[in-house]
SETOR-347588 format. One line per 10 residues: number of its first residue (from 0); their letters; for each residue x, y, z of N, C-alpha, C. Coordinates in nm, 4 decimals. Layout:
NUM) a) X/Y/Z/X/Y/Z/X/Y/Z | ... $
***
This chain:
0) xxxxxxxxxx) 0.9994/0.0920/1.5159/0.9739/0.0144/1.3936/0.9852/0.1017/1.2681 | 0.9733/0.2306/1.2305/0.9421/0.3061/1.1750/1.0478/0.3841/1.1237 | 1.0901/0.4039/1.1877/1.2873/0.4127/1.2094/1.3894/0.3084/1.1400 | 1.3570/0.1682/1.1558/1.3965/0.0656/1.0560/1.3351/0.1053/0.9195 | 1.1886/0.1174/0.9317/1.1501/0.0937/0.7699/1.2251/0.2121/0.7300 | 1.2141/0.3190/0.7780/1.2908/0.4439/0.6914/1.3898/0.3997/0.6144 | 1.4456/0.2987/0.5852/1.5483/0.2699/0.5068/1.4810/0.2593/0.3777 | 1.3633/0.1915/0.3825/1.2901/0.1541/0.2784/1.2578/0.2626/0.1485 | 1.2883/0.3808/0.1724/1.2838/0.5195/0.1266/1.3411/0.5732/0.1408 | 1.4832/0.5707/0.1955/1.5964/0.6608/0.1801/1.6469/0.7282/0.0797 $
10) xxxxxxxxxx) 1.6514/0.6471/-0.0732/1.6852/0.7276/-0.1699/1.5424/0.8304/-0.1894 | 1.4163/0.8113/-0.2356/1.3152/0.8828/-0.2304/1.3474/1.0292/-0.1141 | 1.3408/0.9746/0.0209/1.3359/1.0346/0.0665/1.4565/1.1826/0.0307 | 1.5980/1.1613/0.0015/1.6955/1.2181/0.0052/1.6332/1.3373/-0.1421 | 1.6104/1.2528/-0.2178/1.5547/1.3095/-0.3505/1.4417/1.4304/-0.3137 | 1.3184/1.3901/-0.2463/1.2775/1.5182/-0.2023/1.2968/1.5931/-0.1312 | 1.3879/1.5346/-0.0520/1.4361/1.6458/0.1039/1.5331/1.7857/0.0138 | 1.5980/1.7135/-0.0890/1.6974/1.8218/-0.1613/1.5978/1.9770/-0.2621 | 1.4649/1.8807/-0.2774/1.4388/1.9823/-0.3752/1.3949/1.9005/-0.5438 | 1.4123/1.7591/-0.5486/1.4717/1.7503/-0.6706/1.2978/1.6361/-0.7015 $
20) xxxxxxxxxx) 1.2797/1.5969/-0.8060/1.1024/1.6105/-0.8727/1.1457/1.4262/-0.8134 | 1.0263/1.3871/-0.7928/0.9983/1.2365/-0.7536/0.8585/1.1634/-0.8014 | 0.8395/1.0609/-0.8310/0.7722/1.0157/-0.8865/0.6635/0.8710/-0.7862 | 0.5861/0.8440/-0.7759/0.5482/0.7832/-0.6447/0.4214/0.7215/-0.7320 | 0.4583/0.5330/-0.7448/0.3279/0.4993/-0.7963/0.2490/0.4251/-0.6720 | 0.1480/0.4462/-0.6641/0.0435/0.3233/-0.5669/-0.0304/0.2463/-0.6812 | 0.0254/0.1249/-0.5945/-0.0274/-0.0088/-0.7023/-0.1315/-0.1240/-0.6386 | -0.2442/-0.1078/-0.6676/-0.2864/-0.2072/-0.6076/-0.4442/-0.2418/-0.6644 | -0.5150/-0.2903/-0.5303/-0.6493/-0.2973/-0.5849/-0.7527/-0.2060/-0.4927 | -0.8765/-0.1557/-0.4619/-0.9720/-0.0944/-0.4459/-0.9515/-0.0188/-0.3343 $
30) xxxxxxxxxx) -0.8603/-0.0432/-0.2323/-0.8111/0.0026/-0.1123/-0.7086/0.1082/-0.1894 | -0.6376/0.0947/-0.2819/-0.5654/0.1798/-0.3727/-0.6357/0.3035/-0.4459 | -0.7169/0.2407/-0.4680/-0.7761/0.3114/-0.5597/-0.8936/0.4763/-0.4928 | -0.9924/0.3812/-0.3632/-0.9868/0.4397/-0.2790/-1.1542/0.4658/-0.2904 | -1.2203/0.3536/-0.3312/-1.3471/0.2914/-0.4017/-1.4732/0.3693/-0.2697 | -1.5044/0.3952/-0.3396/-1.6617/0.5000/-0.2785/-1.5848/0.5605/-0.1768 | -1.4988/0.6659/-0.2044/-1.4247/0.7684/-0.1206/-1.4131/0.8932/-0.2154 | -1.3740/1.0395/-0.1574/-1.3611/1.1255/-0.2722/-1.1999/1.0871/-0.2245 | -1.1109/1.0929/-0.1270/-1.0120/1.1223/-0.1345/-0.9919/0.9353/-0.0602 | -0.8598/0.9048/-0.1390/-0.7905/0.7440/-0.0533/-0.6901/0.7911/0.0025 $
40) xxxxxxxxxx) -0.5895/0.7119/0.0224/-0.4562/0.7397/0.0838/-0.3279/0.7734/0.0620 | -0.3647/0.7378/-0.1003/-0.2507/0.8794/-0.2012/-0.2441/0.9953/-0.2086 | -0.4109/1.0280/-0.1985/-0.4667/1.1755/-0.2030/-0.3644/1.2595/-0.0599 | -0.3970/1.2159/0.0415/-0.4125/1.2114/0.1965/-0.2361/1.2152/0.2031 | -0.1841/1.1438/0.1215/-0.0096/1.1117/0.1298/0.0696/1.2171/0.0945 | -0.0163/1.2625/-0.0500/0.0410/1.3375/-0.1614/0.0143/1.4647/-0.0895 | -0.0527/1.4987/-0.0253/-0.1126/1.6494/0.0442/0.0354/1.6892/0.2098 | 0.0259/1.5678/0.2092/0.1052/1.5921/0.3511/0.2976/1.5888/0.3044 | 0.3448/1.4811/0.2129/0.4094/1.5506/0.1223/0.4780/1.6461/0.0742 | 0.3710/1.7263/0.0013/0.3847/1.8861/-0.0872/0.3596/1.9620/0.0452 $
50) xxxxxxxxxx) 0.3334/1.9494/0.1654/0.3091/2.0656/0.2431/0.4428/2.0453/0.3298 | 0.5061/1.9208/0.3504/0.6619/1.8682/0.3920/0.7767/1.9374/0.3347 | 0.7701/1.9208/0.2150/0.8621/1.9451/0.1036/0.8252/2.0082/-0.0179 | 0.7533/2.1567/0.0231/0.7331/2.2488/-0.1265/0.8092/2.2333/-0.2274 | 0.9642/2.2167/-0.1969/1.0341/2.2741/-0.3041/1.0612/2.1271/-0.4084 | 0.9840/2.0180/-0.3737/0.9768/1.9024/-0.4419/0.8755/1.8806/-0.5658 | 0.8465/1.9134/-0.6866/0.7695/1.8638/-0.7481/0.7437/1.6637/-0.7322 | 0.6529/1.6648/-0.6856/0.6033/1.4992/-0.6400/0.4985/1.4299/-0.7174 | 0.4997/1.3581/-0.8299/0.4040/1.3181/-0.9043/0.3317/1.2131/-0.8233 | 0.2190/1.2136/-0.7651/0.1185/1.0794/-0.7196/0.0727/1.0154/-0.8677 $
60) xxxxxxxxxx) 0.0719/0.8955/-0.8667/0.0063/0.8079/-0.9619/-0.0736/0.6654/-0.8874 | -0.2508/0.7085/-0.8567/-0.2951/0.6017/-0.8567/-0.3570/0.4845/-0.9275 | -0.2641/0.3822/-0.9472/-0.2876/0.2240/-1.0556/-0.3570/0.1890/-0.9271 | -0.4287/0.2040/-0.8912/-0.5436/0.1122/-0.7851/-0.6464/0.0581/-0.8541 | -0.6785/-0.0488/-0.9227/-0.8055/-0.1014/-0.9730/-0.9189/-0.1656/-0.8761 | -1.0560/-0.1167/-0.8458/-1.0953/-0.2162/-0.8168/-1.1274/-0.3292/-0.8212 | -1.1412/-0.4547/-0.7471/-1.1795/-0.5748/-0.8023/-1.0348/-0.6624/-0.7621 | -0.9193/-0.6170/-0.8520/-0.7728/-0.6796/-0.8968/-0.7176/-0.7811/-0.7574 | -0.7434/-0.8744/-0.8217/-0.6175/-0.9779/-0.7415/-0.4628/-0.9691/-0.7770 | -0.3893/-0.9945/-0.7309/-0.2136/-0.9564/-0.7425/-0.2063/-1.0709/-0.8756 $
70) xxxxxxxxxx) -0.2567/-1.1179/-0.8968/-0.2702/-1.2025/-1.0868/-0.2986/-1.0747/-1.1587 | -0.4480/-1.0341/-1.1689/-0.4329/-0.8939/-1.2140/-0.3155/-0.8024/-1.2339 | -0.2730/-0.7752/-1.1483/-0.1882/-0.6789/-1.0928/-0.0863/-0.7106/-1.1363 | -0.0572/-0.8381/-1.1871/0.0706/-0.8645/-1.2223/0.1074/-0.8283/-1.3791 | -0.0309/-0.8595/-1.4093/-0.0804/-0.8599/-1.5885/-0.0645/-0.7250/-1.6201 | -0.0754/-0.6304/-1.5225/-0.1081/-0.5040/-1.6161/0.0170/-0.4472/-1.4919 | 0.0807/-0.4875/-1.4760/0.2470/-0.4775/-1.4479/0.3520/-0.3544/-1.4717 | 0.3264/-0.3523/-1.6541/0.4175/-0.3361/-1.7111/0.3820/-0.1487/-1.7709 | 0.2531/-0.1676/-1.7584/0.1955/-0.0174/-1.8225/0.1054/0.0446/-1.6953 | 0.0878/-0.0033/-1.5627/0.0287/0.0400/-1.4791/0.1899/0.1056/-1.3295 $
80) xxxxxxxxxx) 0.2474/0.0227/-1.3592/0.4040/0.1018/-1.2634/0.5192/0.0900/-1.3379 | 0.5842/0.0105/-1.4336/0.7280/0.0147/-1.4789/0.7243/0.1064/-1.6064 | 0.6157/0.1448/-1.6034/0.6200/0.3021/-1.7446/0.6441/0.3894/-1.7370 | 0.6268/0.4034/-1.5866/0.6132/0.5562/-1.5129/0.7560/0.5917/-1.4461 | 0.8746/0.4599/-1.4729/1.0028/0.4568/-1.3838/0.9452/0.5432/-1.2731 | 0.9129/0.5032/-1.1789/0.8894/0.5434/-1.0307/0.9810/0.5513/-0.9689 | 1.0038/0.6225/-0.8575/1.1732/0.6202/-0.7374/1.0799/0.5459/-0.5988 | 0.9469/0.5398/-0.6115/0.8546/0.4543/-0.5099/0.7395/0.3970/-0.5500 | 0.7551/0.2741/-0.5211/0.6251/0.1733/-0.5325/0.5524/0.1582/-0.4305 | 0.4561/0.1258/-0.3853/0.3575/0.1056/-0.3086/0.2513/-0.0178/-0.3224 $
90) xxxxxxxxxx) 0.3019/-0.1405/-0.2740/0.1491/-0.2316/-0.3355/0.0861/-0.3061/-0.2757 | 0.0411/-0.2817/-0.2652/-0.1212/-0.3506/-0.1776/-0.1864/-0.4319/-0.2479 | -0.2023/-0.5371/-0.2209/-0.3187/-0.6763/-0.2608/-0.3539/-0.7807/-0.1346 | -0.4637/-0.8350/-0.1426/-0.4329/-0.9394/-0.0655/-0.6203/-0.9480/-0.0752 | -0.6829/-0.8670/-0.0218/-0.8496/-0.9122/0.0336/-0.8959/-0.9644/-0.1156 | -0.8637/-0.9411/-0.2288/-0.9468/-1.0298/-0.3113/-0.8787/-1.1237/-0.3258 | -0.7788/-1.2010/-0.3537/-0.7018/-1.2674/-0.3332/-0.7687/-1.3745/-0.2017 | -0.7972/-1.3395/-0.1056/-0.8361/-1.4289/-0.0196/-0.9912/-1.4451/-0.0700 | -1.0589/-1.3361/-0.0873/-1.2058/-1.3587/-0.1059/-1.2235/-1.4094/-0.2401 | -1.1412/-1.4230/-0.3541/-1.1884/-1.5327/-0.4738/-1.1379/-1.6173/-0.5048 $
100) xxxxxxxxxx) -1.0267/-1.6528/-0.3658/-0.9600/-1.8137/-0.3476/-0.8474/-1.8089/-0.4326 | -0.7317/-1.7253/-0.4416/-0.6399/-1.7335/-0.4701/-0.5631/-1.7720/-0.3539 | -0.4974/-1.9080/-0.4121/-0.4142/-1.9685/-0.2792/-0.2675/-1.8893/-0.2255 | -0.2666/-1.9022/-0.0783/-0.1471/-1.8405/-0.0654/-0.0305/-1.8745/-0.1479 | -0.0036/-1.9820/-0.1679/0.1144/-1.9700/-0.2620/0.0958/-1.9002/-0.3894 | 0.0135/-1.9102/-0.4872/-0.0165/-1.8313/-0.5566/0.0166/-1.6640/-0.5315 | -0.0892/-1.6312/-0.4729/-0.0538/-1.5149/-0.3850/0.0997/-1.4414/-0.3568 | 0.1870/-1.5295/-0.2950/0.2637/-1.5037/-0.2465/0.3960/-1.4947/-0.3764 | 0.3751/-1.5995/-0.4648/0.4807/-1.6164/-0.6300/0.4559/-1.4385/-0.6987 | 0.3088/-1.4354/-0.6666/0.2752/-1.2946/-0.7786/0.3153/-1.1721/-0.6941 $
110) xxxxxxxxxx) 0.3519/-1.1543/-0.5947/0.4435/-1.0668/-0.5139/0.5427/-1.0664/-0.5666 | 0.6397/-1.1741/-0.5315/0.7598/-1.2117/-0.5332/0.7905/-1.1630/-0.7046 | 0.7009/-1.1556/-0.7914/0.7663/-1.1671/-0.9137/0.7441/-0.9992/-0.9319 | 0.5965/-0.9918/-0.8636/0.6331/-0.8158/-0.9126/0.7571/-0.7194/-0.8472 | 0.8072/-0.7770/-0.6895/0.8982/-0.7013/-0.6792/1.0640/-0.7372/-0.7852 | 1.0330/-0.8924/-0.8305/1.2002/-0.8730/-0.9024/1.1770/-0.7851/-1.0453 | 1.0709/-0.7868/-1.0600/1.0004/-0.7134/-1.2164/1.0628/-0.5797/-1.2063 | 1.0420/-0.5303/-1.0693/1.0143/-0.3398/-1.0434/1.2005/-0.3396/-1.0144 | 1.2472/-0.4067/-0.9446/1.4179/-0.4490/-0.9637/1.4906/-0.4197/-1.0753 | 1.4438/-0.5199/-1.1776/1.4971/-0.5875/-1.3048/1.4855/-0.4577/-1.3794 $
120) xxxxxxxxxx) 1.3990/-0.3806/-1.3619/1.3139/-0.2530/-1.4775/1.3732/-0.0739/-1.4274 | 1.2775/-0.0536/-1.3599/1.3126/0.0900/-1.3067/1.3942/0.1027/-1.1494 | 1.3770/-0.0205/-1.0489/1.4948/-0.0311/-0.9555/1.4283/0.0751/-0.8563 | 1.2745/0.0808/-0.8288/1.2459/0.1565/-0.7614/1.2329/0.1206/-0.5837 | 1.2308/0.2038/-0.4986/1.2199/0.1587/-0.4063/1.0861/0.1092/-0.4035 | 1.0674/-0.0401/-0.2981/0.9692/-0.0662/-0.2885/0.8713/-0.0658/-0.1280 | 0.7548/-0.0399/-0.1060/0.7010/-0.0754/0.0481/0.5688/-0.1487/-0.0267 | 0.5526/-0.2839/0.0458/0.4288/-0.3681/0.0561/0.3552/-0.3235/0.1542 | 0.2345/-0.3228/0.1214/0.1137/-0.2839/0.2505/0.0399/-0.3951/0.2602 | 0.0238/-0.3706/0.4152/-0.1251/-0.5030/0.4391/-0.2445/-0.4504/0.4566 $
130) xxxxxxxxxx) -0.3904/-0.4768/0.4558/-0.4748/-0.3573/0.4403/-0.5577/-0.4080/0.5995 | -0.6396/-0.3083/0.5801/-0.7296/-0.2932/0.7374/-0.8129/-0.4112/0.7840 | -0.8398/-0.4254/0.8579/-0.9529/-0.5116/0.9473/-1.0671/-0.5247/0.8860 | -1.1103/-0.6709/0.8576/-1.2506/-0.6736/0.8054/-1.3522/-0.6614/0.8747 | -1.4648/-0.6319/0.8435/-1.6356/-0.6749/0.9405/-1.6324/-0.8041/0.8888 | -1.6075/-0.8493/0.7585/-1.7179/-0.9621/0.7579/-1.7096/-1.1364/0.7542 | -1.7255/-1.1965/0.8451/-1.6686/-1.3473/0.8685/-1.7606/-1.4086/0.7269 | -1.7348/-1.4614/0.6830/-1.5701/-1.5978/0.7556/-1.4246/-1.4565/0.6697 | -1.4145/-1.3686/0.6026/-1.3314/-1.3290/0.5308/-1.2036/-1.2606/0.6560 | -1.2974/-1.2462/0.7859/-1.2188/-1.1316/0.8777/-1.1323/-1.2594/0.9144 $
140) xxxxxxxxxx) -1.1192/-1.3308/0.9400/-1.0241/-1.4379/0.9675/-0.8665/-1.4582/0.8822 | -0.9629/-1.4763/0.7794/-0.8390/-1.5420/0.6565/-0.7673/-1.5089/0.6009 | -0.8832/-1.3390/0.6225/-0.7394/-1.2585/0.5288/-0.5889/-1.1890/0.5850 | -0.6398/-1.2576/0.7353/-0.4821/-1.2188/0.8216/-0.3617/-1.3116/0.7705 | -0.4016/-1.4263/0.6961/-0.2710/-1.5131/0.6616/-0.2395/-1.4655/0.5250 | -0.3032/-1.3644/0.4577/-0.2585/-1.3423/0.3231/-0.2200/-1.1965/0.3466 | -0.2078/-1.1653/0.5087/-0.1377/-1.0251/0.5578/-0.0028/-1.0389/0.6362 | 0.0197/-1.1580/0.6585/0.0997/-1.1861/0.6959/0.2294/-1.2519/0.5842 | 0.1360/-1.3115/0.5312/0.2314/-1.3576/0.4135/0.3000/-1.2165/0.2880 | 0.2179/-1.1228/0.2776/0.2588/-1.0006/0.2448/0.4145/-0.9555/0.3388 $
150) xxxxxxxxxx) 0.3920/-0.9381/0.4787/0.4895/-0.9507/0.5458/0.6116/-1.0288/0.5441 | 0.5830/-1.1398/0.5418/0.7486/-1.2594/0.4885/0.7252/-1.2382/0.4236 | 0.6652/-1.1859/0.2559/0.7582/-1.1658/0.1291/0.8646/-1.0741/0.1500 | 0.7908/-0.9453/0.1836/0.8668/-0.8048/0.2130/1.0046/-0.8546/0.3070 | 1.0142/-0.9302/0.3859/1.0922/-0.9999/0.4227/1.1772/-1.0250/0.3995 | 1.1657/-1.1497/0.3019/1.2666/-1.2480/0.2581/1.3059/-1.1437/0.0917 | 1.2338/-1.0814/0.0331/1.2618/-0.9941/-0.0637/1.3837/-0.8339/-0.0318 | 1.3839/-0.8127/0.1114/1.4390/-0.6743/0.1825/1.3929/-0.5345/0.0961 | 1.2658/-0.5839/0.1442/1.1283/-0.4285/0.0950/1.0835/-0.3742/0.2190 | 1.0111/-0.2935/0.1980/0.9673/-0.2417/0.3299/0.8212/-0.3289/0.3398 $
160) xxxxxxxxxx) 0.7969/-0.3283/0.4667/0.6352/-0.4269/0.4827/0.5962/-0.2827/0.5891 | 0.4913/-0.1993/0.5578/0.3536/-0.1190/0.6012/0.2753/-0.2006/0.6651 | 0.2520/-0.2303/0.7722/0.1540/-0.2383/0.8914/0.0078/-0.2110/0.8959 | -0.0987/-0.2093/0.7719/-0.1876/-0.1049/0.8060/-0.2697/-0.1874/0.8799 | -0.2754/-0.3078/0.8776/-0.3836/-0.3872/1.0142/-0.3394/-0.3323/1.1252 | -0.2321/-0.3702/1.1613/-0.1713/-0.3256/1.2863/-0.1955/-0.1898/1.2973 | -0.1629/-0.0630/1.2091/-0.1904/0.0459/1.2778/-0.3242/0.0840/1.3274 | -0.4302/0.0042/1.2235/-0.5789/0.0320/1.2615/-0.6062/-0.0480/1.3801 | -0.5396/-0.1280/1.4355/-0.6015/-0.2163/1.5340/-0.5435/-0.1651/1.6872 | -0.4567/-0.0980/1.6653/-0.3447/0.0121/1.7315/-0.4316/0.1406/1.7973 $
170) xxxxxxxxxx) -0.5438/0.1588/1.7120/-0.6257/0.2604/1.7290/-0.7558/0.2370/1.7859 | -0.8111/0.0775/1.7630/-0.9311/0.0291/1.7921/-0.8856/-0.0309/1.9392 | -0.8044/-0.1081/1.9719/-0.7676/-0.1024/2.0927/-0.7413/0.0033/2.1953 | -0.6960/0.1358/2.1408/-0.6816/0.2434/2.2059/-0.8637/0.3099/2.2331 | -0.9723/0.2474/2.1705/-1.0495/0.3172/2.1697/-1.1984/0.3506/2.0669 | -1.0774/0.3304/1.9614/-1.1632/0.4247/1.8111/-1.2661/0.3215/1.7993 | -1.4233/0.2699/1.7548/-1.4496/0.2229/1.7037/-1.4373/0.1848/1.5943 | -1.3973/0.0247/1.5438/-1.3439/-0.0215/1.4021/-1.4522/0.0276/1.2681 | -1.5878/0.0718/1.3305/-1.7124/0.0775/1.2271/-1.6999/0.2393/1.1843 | -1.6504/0.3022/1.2576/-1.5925/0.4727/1.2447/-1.4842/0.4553/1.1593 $
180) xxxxxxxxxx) -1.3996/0.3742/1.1111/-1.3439/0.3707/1.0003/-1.3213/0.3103/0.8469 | -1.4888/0.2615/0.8818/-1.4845/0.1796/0.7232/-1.6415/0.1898/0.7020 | -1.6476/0.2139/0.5282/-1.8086/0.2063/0.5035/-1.8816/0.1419/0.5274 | -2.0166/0.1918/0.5912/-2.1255/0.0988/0.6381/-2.1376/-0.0290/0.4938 | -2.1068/-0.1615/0.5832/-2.1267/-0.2657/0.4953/-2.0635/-0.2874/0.3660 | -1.9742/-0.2456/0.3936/-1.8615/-0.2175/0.2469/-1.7392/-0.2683/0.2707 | -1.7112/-0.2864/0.3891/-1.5646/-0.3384/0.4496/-1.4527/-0.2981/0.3262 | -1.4531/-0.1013/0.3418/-1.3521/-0.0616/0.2620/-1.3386/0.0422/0.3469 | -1.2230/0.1239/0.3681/-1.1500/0.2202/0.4516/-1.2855/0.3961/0.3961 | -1.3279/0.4512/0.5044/-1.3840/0.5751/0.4851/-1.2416/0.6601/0.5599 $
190) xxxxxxxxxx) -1.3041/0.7801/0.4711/-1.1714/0.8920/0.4800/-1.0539/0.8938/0.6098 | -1.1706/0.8794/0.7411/-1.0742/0.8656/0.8438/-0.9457/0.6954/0.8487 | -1.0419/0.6278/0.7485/-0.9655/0.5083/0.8148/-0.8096/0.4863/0.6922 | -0.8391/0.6166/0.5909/-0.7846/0.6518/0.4886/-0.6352/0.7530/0.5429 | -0.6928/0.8198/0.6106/-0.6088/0.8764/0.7091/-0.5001/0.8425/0.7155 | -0.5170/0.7122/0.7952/-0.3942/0.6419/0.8804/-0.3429/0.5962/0.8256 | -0.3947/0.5358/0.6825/-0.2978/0.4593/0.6190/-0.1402/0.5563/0.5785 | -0.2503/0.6748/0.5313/-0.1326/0.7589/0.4580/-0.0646/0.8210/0.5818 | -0.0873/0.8530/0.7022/-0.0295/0.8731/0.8210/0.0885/0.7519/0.8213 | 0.0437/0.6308/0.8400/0.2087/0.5519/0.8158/0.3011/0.5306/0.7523 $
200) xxxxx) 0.2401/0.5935/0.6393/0.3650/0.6083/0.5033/0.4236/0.7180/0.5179 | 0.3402/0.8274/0.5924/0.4148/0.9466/0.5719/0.5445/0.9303/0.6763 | 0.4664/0.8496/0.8068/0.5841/0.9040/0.9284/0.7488/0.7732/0.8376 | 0.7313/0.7126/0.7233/0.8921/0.7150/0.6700/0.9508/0.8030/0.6048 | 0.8622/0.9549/0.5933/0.9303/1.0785/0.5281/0.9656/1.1788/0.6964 $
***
């Protein structure tokens, strides 16, 4: 699977493999940002990276707000990723979006418009992420259809779609306890569960 997405970063990728400076925004909301953590999954990305490819100057830029629904995200668009002309986007939305009743279609239009936006503007490569496994019902349910629908955008758009339910659930089936990777009662990723995320972005470098 991983091997396909690599396409999704081919120019990026070629750009740092040579040596030559790259620019890398993460866009999203609190899972971005990396909310009661010292380090999120940019930190964790950006480290593995610069230790890949020294001879790359690699700018990380995290636009992670907490709170932000992909409405948000759409609003502050223009001065949070298309300022920075990026050669990689990164965007993650979806759990507030389900948890303050933004309907999937909704949802799914404010995708669709930020990737023709990032097209139309700086032409950066793009990867959509889906985010981790919830604790807390009724939300652990619902927010799989606004992770999936992340998925057919990336889709029907030809972006890359990031897996991160799947990779965490990849791991909890193998074993890991799901509560070993997210803050007590916070249903937000702790360092290890921070890890993996940036572990799947990395294995497309």
């Amino acid at each position: 699977m991983n091997e396909e997405l690599r396409k999704y970063v081919e120019r990026t990728r070629r750009d740092i493999e040579s040596g030559a400076d790259a620019t890398i925004v993460c866009f999203g909301d609190s899972i971005t940002a990396g909310y009661a953590v010292r380090r999120g999954f940019p930190s964790f990305l950006l480290e593995s990276l610069r230790q890949r490819f020294p001879d790359s100057k690699i700018e990380m830029i995290n636009s992670g707000i907490s709170g932000d629904t992909s409405q948000d995200g759409l609003s502050r668009l223009d001065w949070a990723v298309l300022s920075y002309e990026p050669d990689l986007v990164t965007i993650n939305f979806g759990i507030n979006d389900c948890v303050l009743g933004l309907s999937l279609e909704e949802f799914e239009m404010n995708l669709v418009v930020m990737v023709r936006r990032i097209r139309a503007g700086p032409d950066s490569e793009i990867l959509l992420l889906s985010s981790q496994p919830l604790e807390s019902p009724p939300y652990d349910q619902r927010v799989l259809d606004y992770y999936q629908t992340v998925e057919r955008v990336a889709k029907e758009m030809n972006v890359g779609f990031v897996d991160v339910y799947g990779a965490w659930m990849k791991r909890v089936q193998a074993g890991m306890p799901l509560d070993s990777l997210i803050l007590p009662g916070l249903d937000h990723p702790n360092e290890a569960g921070y890890r993996i995320i940036a572990e799947e972005l990395m294995s497309l470098f």
